[in-house]
RODO-2510 file (C-alpha; in nm, 4 decimals, decimal comma):
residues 68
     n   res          X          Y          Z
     1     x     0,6199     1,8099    -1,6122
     2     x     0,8032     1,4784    -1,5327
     3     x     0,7104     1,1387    -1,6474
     4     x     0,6405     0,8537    -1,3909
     5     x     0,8339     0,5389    -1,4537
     6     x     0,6680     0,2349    -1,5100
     7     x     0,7938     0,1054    -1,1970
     8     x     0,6186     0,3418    -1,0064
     9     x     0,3353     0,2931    -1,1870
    10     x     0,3406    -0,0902    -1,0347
    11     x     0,4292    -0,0235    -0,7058
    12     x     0,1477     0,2670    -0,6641
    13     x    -0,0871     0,0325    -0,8468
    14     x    -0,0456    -0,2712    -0,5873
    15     x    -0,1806    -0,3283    -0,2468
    16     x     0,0297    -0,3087     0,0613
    17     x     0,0687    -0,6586     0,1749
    18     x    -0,2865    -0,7160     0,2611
    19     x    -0,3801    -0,3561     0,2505
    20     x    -0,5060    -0,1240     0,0313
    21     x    -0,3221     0,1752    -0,0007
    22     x    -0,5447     0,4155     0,1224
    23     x    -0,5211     0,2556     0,4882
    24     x    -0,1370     0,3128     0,4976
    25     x    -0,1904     0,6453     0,4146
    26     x    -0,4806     0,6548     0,7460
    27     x    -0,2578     0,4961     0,9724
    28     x    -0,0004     0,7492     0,8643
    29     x    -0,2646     1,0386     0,9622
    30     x    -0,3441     0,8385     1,2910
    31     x     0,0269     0,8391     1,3872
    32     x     0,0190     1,1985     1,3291
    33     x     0,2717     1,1988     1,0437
    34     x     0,5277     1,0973     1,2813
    35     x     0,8222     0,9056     1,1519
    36     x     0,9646     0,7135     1,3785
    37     x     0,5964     0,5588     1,5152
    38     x     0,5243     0,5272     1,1148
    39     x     0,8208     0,3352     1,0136
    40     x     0,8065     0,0730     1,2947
    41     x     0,4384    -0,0150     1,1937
    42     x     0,5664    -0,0488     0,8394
    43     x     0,8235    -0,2797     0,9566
    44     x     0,5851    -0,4610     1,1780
    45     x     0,3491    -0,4486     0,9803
    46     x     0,4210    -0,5828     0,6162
    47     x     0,8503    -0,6394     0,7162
    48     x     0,9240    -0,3350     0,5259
    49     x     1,3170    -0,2584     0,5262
    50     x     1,4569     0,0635     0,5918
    51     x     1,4566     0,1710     0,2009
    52     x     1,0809     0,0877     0,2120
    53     x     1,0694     0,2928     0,4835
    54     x     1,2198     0,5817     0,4199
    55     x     1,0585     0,5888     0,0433
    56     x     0,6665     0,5296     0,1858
    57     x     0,7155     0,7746     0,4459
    58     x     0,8759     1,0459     0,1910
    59     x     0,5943     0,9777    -0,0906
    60     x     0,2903     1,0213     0,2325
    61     x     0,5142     1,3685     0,3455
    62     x     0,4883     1,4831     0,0238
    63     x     0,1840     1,4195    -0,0722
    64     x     0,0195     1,4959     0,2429
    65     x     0,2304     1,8602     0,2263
    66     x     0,1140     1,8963    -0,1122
    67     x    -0,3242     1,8244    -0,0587
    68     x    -0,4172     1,8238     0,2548
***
């Protein structure tokens, strides 16, 4: 089993800019879990860069793949 770092501990403990993470992850179910359409509301959204990006829309895939 692997250990989570502390800094992901932070980041998955913090809002979103001004949202809670639970409506990222809806707006990534509205947009049908498509990546293009998600990324640009990330950037629009909160200014997220293209790391951001890829690294939100990776950790929804795989969760997502994973539970639901």
């Amino acid at each position: 089993m692997s250990s989570t770092s502390q800094k992901h501990k932070e980041f998955v403990a913090e809002p979103m800019g001004e949202k809670p993470a639970y409506v990222v992850l809806g707006q990534f179910l509205v947009l049908k879990k498509d990546e293009e359409l998600f990324r640009d509301w990330l950037k629009d959204t909160c200014g997220a860069n293209v790391k951001q990006q890829g690294d939100c829309y990776g950790c929804l895939r795989e969760w997502c793949d994973s539970f639901l």
